[in-house]
C-alpha positions in Angstrom: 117.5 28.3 92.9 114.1 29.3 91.9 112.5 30.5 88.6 112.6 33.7 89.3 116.3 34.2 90.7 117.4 32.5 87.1 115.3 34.7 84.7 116.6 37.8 86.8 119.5 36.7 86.5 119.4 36.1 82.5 118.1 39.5 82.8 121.1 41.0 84.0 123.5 39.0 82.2 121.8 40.6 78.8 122.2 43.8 80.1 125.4 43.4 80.8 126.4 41.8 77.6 124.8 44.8 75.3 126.6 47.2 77.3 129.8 45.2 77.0 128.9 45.3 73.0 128.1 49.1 72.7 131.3 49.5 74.8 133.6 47.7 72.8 132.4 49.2 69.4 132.4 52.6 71.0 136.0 52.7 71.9 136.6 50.5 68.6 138.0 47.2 70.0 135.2 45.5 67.8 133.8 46.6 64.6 129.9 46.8 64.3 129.7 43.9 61.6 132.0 41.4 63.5 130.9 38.2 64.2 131.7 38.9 67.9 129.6 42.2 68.3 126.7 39.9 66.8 127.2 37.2 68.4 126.7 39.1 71.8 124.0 41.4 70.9 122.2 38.1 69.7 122.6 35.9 73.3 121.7 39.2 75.2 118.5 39.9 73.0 117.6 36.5 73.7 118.2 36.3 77.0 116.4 39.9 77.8 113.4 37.9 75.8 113.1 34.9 78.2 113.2 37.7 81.0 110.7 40.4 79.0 108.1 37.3 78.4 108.2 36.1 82.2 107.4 39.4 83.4 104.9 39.7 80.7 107.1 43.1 79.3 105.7 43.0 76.0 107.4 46.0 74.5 110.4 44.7 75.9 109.9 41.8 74.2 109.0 43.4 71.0 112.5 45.3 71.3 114.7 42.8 71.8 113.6 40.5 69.0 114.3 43.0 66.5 117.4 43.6 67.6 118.2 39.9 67.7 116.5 39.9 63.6 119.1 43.1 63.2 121.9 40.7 64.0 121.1 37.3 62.5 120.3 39.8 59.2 123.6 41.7 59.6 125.5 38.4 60.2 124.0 36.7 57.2 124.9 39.7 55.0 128.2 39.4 56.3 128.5 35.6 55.1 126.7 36.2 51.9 129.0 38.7 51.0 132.2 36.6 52.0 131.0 34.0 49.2 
C-alpha cells in the first residue's frame, strides 16, 4: 500500500475513534476522566496529526494537539490525585 492510502486511512481510524469516545461518554458507558476515554481521544488526536501534517492542514493540526495536551493533562491529574 502506498503513503497515501495509510495516512487516509489513520485518518479515518481517528475519526472513528473520537466519535466512538464522544459516543460512549454520551450515553455514559465511560466517564470523561477514565483512563479509557483518554486513552482514545489521545491515539485518535495523534493519528488525525500524522494525517493533518501530510495534507499540510495546519489548523487541523493545531486542533488536535490540544486535544491530545487536554488528555495527557486530564490523565496526569487523574494519577496525581490517586497518590
Amino acid at each position: 500500500m502506498n503513503t497515501t492510502l495509510w495516512i487516509d486511512i489513520f485518518g479515518w481510524i481517528g475519526v472513528v475513534l473520537f466519535l466512538v469516545a464522544y459516543i460512549l461518554v454520551s450515553i455514559r458507558k465511560l466517564e470523561g476522566d477514565s483512563l479509557v476515554y483518554q486513552a482514545m481521544n489521545i491515539v485518535a488526536g495523534i493519528l488525525l496529526v500524522a494525517n493533518s501534517l501530510y495534507y499540510h492542514a495546519m489548523p487541523s493540526v493545531g486542533a488536535n494537539v490540544a486535544w491530545i495536551g487536554i488528555g495527557v493533562f486530564a490523565l496526569a491529574r487523574k494519577k496525581k490525585k490517586a497518590k
